[in-house]
Wavefront OBJ file of the C-alpha trace (Angstrom):
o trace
v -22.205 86.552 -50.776
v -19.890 84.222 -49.243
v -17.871 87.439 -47.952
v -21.079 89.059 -46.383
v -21.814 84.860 -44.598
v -17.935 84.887 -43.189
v -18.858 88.240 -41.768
v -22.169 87.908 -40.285
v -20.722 84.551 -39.050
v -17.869 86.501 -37.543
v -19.787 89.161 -36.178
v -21.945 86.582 -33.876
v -19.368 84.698 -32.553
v -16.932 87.537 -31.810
v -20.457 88.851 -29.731
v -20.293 85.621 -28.084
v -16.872 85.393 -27.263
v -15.982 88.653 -26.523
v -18.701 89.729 -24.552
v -21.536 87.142 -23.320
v -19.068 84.437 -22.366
v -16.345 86.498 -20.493
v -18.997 88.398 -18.783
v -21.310 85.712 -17.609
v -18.028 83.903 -16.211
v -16.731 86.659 -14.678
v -19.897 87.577 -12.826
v -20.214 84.574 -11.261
v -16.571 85.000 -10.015
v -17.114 88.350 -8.737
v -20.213 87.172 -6.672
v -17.914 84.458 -4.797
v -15.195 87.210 -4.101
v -17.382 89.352 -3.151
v -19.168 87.172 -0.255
v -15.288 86.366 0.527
v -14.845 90.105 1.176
v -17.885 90.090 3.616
v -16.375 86.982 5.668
v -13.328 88.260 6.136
v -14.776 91.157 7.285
v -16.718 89.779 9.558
v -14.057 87.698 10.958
v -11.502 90.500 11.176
v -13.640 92.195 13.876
v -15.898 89.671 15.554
v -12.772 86.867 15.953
v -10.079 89.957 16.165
v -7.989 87.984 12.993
v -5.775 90.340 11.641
v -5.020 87.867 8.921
v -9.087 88.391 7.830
v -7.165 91.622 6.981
v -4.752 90.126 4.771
v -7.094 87.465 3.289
v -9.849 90.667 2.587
v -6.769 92.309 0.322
v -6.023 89.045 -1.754
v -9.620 88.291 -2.890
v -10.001 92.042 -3.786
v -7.550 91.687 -6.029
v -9.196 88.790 -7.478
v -12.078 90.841 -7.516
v -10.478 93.480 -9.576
v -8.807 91.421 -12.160
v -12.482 90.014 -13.047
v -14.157 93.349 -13.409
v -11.726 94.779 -15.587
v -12.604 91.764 -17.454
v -15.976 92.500 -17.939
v -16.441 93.521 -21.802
v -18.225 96.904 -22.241
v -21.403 96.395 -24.421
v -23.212 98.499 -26.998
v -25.792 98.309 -24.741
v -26.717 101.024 -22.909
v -28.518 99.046 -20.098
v -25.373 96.773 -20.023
v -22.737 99.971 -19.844
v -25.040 101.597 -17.407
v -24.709 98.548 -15.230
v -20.785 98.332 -15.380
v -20.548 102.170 -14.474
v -22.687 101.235 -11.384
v -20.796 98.061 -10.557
v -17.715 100.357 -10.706
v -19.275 102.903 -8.392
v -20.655 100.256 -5.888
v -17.165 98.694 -5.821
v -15.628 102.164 -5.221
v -18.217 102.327 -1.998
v -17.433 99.282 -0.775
v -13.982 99.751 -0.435
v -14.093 103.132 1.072
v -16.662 102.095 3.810
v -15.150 99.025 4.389
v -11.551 100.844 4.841
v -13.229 104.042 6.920
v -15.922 101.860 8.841
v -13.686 98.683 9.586
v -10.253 98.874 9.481
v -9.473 102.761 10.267
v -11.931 101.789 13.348
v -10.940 98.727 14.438
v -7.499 97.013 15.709
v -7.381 93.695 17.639
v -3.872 94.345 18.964
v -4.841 97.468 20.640
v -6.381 95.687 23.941
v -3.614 93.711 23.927
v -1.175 96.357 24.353
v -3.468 98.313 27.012
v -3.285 95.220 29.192
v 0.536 94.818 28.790
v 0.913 98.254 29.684
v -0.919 97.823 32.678
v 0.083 94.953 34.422
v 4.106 95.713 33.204
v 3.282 99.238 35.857
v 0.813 97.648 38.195
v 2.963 94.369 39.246
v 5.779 95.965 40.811
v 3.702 98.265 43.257
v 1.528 95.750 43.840
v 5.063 93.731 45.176
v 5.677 96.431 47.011
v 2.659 97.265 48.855
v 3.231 93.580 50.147
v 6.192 94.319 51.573
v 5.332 97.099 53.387
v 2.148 95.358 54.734
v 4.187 92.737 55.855
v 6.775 94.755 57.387
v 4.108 96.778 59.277
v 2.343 93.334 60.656
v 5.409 92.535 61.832
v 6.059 95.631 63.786
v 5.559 95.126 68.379
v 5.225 98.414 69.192
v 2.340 98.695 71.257
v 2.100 102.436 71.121
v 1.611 102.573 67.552
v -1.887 101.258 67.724
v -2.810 103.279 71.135
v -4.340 106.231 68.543
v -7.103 105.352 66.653
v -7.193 101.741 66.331
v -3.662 101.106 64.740
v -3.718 103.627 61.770
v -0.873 102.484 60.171
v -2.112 98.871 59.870
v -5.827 100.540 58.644
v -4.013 102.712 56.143
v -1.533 99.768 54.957
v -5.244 97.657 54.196
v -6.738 100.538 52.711
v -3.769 101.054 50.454
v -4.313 97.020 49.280
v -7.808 97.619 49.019
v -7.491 100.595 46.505
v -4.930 98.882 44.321
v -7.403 96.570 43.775
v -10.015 98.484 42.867
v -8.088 100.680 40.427
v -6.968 97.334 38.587
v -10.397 96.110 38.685
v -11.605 99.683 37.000
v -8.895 99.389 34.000
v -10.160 95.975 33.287
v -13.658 96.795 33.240
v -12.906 99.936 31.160
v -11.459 97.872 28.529
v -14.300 95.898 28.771
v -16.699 98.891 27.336
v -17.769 100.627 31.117
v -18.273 103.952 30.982
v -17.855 105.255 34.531
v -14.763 103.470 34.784
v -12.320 106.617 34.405
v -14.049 108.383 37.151
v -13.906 105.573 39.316
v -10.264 105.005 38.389
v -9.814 108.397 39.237
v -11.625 108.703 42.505
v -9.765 105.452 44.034
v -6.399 107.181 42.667
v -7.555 109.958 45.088
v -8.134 107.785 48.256
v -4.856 106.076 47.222
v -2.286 109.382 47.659
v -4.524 109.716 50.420
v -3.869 107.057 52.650
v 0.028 107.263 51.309
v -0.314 110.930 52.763
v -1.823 109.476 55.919
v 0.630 106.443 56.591
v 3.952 109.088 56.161
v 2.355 111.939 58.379
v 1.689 109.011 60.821
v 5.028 106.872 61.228
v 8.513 108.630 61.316
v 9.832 105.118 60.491
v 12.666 105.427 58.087
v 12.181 102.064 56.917
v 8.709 103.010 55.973
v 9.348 106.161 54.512
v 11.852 105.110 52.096
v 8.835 102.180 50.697
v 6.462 104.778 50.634
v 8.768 107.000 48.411
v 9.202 104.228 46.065
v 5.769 103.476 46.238
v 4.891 107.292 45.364
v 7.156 106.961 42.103
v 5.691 103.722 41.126
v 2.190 104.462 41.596
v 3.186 107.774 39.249
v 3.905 105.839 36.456
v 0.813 103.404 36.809
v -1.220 106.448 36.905
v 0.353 108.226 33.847
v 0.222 104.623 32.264
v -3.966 104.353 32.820
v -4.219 108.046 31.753
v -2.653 107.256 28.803
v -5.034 104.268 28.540
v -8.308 106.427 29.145
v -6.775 109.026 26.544
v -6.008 107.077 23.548
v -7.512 103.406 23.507
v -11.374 103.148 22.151
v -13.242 101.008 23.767
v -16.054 101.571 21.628
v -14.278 100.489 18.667
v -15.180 96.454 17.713
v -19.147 97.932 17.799
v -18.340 100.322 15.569
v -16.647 97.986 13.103
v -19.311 95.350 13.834
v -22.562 97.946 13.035
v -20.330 99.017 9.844
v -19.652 95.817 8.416
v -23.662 94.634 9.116
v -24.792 98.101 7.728
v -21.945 97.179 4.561
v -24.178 93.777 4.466
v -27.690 95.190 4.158
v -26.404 97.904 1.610
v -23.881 97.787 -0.685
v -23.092 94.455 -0.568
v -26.679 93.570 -1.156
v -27.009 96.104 -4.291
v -23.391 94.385 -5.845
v -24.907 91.484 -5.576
v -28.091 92.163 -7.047
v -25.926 93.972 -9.987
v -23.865 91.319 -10.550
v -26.772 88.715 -10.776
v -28.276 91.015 -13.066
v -25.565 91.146 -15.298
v -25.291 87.230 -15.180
v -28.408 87.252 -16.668
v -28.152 90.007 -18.952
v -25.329 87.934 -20.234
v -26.831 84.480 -20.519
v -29.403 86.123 -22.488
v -27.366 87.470 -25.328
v -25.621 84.465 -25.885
v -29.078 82.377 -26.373
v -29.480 85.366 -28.682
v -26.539 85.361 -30.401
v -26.908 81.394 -31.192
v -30.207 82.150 -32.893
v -28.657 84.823 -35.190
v -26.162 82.598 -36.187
v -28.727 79.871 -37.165
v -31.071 82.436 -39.031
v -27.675 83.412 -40.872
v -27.197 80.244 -41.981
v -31.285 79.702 -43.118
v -30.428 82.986 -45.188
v -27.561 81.871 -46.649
v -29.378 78.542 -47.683
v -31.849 80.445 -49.747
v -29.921 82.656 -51.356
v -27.489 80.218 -52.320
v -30.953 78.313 -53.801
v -31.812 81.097 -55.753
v -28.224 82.085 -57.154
v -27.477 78.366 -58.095
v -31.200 78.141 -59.795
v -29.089 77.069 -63.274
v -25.811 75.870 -61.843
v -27.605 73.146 -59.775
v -24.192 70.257 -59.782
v -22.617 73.814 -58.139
v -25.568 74.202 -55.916
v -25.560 70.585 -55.001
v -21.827 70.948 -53.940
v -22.490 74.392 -52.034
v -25.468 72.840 -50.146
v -23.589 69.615 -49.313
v -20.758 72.095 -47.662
v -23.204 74.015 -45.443
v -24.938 71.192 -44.291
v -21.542 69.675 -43.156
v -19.596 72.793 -42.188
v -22.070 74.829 -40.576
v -25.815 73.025 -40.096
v -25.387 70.473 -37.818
v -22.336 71.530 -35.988
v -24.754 74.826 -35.922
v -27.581 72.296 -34.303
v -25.460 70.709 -32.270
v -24.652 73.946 -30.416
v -27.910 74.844 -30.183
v -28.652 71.393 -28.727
v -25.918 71.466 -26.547
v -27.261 75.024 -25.271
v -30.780 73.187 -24.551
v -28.674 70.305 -22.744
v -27.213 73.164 -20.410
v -30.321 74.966 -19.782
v -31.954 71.524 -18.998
v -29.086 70.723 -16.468
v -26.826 68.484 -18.322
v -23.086 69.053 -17.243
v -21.088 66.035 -18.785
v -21.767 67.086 -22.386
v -18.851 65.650 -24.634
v -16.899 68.321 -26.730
v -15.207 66.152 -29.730
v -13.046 66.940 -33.165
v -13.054 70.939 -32.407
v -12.073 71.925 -35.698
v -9.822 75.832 -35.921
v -12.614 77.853 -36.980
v -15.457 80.111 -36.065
v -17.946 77.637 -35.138
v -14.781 75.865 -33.507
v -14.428 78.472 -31.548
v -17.630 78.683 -30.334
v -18.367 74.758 -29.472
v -14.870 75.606 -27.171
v -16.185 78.198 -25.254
v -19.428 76.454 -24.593
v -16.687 73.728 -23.364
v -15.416 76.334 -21.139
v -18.833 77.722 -20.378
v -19.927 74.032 -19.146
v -17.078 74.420 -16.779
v -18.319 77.401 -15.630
v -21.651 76.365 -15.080
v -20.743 73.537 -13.381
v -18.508 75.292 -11.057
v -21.594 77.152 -10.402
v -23.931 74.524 -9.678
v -21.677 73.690 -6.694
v -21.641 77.110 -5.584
v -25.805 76.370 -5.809
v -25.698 72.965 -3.757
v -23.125 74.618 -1.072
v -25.939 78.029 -0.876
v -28.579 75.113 -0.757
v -26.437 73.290 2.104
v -26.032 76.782 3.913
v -30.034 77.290 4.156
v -30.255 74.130 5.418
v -27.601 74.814 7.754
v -29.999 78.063 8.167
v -32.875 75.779 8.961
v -31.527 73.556 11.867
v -30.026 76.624 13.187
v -33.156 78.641 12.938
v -34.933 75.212 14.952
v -31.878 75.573 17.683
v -32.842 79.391 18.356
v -36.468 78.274 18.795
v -34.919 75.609 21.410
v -32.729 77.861 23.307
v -35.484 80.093 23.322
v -37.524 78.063 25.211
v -34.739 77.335 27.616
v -34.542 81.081 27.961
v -37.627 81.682 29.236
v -36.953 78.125 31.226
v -34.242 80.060 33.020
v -35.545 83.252 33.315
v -37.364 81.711 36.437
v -34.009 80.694 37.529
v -32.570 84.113 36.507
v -35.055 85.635 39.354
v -33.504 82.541 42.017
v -29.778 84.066 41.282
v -31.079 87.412 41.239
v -32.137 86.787 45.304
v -28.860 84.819 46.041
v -26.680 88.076 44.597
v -27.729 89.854 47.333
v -26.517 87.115 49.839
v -23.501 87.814 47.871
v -23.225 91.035 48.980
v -24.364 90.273 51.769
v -20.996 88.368 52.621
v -19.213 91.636 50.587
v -20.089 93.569 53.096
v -19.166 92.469 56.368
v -16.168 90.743 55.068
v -14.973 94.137 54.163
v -16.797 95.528 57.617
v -15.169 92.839 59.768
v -11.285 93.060 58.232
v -10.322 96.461 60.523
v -11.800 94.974 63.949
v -9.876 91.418 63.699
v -7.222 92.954 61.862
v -6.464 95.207 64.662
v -7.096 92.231 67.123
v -4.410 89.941 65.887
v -1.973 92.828 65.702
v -3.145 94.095 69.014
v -2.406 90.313 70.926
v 0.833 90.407 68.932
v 2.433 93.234 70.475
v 0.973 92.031 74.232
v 2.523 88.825 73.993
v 5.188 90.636 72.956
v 4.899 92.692 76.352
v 4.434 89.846 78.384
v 7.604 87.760 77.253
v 9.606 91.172 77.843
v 8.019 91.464 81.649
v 8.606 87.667 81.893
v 12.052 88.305 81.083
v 12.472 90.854 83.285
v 10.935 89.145 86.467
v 13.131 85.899 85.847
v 16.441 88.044 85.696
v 15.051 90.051 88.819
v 15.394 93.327 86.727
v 11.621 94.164 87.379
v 10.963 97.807 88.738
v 7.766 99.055 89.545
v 8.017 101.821 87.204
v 8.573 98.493 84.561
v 4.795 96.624 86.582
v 3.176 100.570 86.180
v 4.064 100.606 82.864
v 2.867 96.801 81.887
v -0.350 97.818 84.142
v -0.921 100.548 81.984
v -0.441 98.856 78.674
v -1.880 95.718 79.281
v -5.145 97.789 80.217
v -5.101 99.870 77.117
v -4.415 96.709 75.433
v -7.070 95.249 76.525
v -9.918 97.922 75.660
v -8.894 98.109 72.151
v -9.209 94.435 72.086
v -12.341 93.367 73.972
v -13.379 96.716 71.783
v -12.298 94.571 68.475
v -13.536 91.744 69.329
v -17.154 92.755 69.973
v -17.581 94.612 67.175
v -16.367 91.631 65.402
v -18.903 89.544 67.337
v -21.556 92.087 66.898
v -21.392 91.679 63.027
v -20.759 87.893 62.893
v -24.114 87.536 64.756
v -26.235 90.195 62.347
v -24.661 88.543 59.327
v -25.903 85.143 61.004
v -29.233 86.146 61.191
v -29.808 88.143 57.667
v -27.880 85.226 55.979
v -30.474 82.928 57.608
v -33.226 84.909 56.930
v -32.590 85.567 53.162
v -31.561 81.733 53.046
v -34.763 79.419 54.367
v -37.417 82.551 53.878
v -39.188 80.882 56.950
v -42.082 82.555 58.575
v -41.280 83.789 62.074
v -41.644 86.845 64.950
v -39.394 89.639 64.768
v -38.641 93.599 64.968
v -39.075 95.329 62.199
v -36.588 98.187 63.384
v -34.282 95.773 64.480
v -34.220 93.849 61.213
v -33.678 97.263 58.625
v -30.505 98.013 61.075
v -29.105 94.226 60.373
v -29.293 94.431 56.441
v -27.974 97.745 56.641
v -25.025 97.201 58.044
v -24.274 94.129 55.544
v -25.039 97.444 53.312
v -23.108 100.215 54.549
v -19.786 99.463 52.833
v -21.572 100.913 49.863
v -21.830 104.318 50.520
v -18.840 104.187 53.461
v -16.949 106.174 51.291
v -19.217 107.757 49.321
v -20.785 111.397 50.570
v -24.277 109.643 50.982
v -26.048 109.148 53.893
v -29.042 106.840 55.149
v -31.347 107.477 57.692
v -33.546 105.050 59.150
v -36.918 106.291 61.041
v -39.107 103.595 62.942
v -41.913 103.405 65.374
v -40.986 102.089 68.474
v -41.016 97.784 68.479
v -42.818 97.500 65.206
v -43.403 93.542 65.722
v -44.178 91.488 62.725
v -45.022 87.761 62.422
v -44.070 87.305 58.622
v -40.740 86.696 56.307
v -37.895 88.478 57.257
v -35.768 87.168 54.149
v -37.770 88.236 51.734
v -38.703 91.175 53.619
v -34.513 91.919 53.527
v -34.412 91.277 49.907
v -36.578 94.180 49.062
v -34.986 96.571 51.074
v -31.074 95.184 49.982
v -32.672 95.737 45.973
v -34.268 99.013 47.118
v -31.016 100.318 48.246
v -28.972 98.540 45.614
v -31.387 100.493 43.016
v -30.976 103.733 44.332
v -26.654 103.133 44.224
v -26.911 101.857 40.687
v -29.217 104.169 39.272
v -29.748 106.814 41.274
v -26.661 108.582 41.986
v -23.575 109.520 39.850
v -20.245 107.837 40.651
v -19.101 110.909 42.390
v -22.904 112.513 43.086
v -23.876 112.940 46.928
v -27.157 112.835 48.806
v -29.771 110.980 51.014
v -31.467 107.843 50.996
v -34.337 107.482 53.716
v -36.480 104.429 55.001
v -39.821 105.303 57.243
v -41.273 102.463 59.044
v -44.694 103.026 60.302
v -48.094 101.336 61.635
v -51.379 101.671 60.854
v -54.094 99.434 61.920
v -52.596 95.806 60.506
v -50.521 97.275 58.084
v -46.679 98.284 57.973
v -46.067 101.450 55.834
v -42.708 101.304 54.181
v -41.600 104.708 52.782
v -38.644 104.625 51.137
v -37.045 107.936 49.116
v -33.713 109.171 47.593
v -32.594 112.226 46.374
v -31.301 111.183 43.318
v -32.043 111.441 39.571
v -35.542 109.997 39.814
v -37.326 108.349 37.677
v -38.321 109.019 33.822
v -42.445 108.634 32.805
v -41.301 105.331 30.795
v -39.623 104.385 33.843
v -42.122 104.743 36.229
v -44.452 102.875 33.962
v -41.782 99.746 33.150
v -39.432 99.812 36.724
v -41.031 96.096 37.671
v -41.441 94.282 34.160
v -38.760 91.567 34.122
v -34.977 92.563 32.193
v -35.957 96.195 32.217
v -33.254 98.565 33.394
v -31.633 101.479 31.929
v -28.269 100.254 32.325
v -27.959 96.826 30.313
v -24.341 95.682 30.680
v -23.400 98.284 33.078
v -23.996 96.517 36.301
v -27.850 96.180 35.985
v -29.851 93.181 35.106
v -33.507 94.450 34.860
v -34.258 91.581 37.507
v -33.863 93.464 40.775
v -37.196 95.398 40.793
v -39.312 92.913 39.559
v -38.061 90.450 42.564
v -38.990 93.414 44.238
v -42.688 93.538 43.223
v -43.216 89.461 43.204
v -41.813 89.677 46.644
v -44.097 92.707 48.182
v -48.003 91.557 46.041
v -47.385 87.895 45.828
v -45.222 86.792 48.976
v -46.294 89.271 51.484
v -49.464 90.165 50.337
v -48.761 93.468 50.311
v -48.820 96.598 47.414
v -46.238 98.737 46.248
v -46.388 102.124 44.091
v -43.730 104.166 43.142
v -43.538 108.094 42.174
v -41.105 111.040 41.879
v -40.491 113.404 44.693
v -36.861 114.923 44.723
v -35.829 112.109 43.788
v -37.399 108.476 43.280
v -39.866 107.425 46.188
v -41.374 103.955 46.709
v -44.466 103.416 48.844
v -45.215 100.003 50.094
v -47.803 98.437 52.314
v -47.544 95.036 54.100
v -50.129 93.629 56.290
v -47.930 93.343 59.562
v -48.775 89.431 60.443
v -49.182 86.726 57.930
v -50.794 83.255 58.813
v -49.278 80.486 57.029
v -51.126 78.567 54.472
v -51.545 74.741 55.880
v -48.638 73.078 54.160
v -46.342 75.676 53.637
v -46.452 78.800 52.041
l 1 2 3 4 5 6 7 8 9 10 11 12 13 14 15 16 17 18 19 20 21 22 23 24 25 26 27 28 29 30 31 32 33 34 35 36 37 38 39 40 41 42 43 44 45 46 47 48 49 50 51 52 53 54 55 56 57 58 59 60 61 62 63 64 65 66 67 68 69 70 71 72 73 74 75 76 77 78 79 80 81 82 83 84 85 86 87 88 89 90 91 92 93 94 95 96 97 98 99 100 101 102 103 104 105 106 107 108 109 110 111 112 113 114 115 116 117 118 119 120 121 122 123 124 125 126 127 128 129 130 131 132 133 134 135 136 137 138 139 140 141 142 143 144 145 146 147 148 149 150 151 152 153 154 155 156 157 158 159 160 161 162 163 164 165 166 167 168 169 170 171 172 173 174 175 176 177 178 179 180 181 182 183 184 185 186 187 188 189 190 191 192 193 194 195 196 197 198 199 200 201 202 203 204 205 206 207 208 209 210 211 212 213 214 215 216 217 218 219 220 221 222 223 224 225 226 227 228 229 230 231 232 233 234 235 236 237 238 239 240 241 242 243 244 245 246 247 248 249 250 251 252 253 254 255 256 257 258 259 260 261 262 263 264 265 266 267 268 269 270 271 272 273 274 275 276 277 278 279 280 281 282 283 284 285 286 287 288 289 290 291 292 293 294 295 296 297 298 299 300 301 302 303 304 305 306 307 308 309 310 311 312 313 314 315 316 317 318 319 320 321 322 323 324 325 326 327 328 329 330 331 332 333 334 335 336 337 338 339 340 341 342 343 344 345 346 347 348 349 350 351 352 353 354 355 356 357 358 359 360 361 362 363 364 365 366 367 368 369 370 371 372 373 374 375 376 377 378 379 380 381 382 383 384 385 386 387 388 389 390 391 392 393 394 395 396 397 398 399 400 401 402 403 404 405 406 407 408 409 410 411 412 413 414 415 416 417 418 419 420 421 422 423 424 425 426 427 428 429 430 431 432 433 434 435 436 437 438 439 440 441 442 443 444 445 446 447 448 449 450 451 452 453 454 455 456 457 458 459 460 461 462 463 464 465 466 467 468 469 470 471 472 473 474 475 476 477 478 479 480 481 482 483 484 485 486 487 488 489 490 491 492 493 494 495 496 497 498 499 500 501 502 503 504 505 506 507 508 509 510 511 512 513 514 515 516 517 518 519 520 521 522 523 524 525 526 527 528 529 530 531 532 533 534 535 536 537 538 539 540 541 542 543 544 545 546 547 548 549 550 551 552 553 554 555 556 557 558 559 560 561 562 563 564 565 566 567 568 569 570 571 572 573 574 575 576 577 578 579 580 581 582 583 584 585 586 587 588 589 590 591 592 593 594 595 596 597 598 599 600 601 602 603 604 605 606 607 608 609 610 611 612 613 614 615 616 617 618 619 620 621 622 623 624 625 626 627 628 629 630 631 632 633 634 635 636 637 638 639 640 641 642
């Protein structure tokens, strides 16, 4: 009898020590590693930490060391569960290895850019050198052909530098088109080096445009190298797996584990009540055996009730204590035995528990953290749609923007060519000064100055009004677009203004624009606004209608009927899609979201044409995308303002 009690006895407490104990404790542990995982995933790829790499490895191992821990259970439900965890953990690691860090690696921009600028920096030097050089050049008959061609190829070499840096950046950034464009400026680039040697026989020049050539071959084998092997699709990738890792198998361990928690918790409340109905049993039999030895009874009962009963009730009260919350339960006189053994693992388990009650107030500290967050959204939310009015105010002002864009980069040849062209006749004029003093002068030497003074003077005045000619448009679109005041003007005459703050656009692009009018097509309305729509019209049809390298047309008919204008604008590019021509004037859409298009341009559009000018716009696919619009041709001004 007392053999079959020390084994029962045994049997319950090696359940609870061996199995329910270890494996509730260990659970919780494997939950907190696990979330640890997840951050350091996340802030491997979102804060490009390459130590979220490291970190990620060390709590793994953590990880590991608990589930091989875990105790494998009679159970089948229980061994079932481990077999899953085991599989779960296997998935985890191979998507978070495959999606994450075979995708993603911080230090790979980083190198890109080094490459770049290490190649890009010395031609850059040297394309100042030889603009400076050529600036400094007084030969007057170098800039009798064409308007000084080497000083317009030395500014159109600067400009295309430029743009091919500005197309690696922006391909690191995530564009797209940027390798054509890259490619295309490379083009124009060799070019206008072409150009500049087949139009000096300079030797100075020719050796900087050698070295030039050899530099400008390694920056381009550099950014091919660039476009062939860096991904600059990567962090997304990593980001999408590690939020798809979140919502899936991170979500199912997690489940698991809790499950097994409480698969665990559960057997030891069960295996405290065996031991207490071994003990009941062993009280009655020793009852019955003892019926005629009853001093021997006496002594037997009196040893239970000491050795087992109450330290046997005082577990089980101490198990009530911890489901009811109580975490500074005293553990006193542990005696070397079973039930010894099990009153220090409950010590242990109180430990356990208690760590995880902080894990519970931190979780409840994180929802609340959830909470004020959630309220901030709902704030900047409202500020959103607060500055999506302003959004439409910045929208207009871009185009003033490009406005300036454009004749900045129109204006740059004429006065370019006009400081370089007084230059060299000062020049002139101190050498015939210097003559006439010494009394060298010949009148082949006041034919000669005649002659070049003359030409001198063509290409200048020449300069100089074109110069004027698109100061004073750019006065009067600025203006317009600026104080949107009601006035008289030409129609005709307006169109030609804003497109040639346009032009730049397509200058070296093979698209054309063609503008058809009706002869002094007077209005008395806005002409700001009225610029507005047709700079977004034709800003639409760059963005989205034609390919980088794509070539075609882009019309404007401007006609009257009665009191209305008839605008009819058309391209020939890709035209529109059915969803397109449904959503083109709601506010943020645009098929091109982070690729130079805000979704704001054709709604300004439509607010503009039905609310401003009082007019009606409708849009349709014919070869291309074609926008109808109808404007009465005089507005009268609401007393007090618009």
């Amino acid at each position: 009898m007392t053999v079959w009690v020390a084994l029962s006895t045994r049997s319950s407490t090696d359940a609870l020590l061996d199995k329910a104990l270890p494996n509730t404790i260990n659970t919780i542990h494997m939950v907190d590693e696990l979330s640890e995982m997840l951050f350091n995933l996340m802030r491997y790829v979102e804060e490009e930490d390459v130590e979220g790499h490291t970190a990620f490895l060390q709590h793994l191992e953590i990880f590991v060391k608990h589930k091989q821990d875990l105790s494998v259970s009679k159970d089948q439900a229980i061994s079932q569960d481990i077999v899953e965890l085991r599989a779960l953990h296997q998935a985890f690691l191979s998507l978070s290895q495959e999606g994450v860090f075979n995708v993603f690696d911080p230090t790979a921009e980083q190198r890109a850019r080094s490459l770049i600028n290490s190649t890009s920096q010395p031609l850059e030097v040297l394309l100042d050198k030889l603009h400076t050089f050529i600036n400094n050049q007084s030969d007057l008959q170098a800039f009798r052909n064409d308007f000084a061609p080497l000083h317009r190829y030395d500014l159109e070499l600067l400009d295309e530098m430029q743009d091919m840096k500005a197309d690696l950046d922006i391909y690191l950034l995530g564009y797209p088109l940027a390798e054509k464009r890259f490619i295309a400026n490379a083009e124009e680039f060799k070019y206008y080096i072409q150009s500049l040697s087949d139009a000096t026989s300079d030797p100075n020049i020719a050796q900087q445009l050698r070295r030039i050539e050899w530099h400008f071959a390694r920056f381009f084998g550099i950014a091919n190298n660039v476009f062939k092997h860096h991904d600059n699709t990567a962090r997304q990738r990593a980001l999408k797996a590690v939020i798809a890792l979140e919502r899936g198998v991170f979500l199912d361990m997690k489940t698991l584990l809790n499950k097994m928690a409480d698969q665990s918790d559960s057997l030891l409340i069960e295996e405290s009540h065996g031991l207490r109905n071994i003990a009941n049993k062993s009280m009655y039999l020793l009852i019955f055996v003892t019926i005629f030895a009853t001093i021997l009874l006496a002594f037997i009962v009196l040893f239970f009730q000491r050795s087992l009963f109450r330290p046997l009730e005082k577990i089980n009260t101490t198990i009530q204590a911890l489901r009811l919350g109580h975490r500074n339960i005293p553990f006193e006189d542990i005696e070397d035995n079973e039930l010894g053994r099990i009153t220090l693992s409950l010590k242990n388990f109180q430990v356990g528990l208690s760590k995880l009650d902080q894990l519970q107030i931190e979780n409840a500290n994180q929802k609340e953290a959830l909470k004020r967050d959630k309220e901030q959204l709902t704030e900047m939310l409202e500020n959103l749609k607060s500055a999506q009015d302003k959004l439409i105010e910045t929208e207009k002002l871009s185009s003033l923007g490009s406005l300036v864009a454009g004749v900045s980069h129109e204006i740059n040849t004429p006065l370019g060519i006009s400081v370089t062209m007084a230059s060299t006749l000062e020049a002139e004029h101190l050498s015939f000064l210097e003559k006439l003093k010494t009394g060298e002068i010949r009148r082949e030497d006041l034919e000669s100055f005649e002659s070049h003074g003359n030409d001198a003077f063509s290409v200048l005045n020449r300069s100089l009004q074109r110069a004027s000619e698109l100061i004073n448009s750019f006065k009067q679109v600025a203006n317009d677009q600026t104080s949107e005041q009601l006035r008289e003007f030409e129609l005709g005459a307006l169109m030609q203004e804003v497109y040639s703050t346009l032009h730049h656009q397509i200058k070296n692009r093979p698209i054309s624009f063609e503008l058809h009018a009706d002869d002094k097509l007077m209005m008395n309305s806005y002409p700001g606004p009225i610029g507005q729509v047709f700079t977004n019209l034709f800003n639409n049809s760059i963005l989205h209608g034609f390919d980088q390298d794509g070539h075609g047309e882009i019309s404007l008919t401007l006609t009257q009927k009665d009191d209305h204008i008839r605008w009819l604008y058309r391209d020939s590019g890709k035209g529109l899609s059915e969803e397109g021509i449904k959503r083109i004037f709601e506010p943020f859409y645009t098929t091109r979201l982070g690729k130079g298009g805000s979704g704001m341009g054709m709604h300004i559009v439509y607010s503009i044409v039905v609310n401003m000018l009082q007019g009606d716009i409708q849009v349709y696919n014919d070869n291309g995308a074609v926008f109808d619009i109808s404007i009465p041709a005089s507005i009268q001004q609401a007393e007090g303002g618009q």
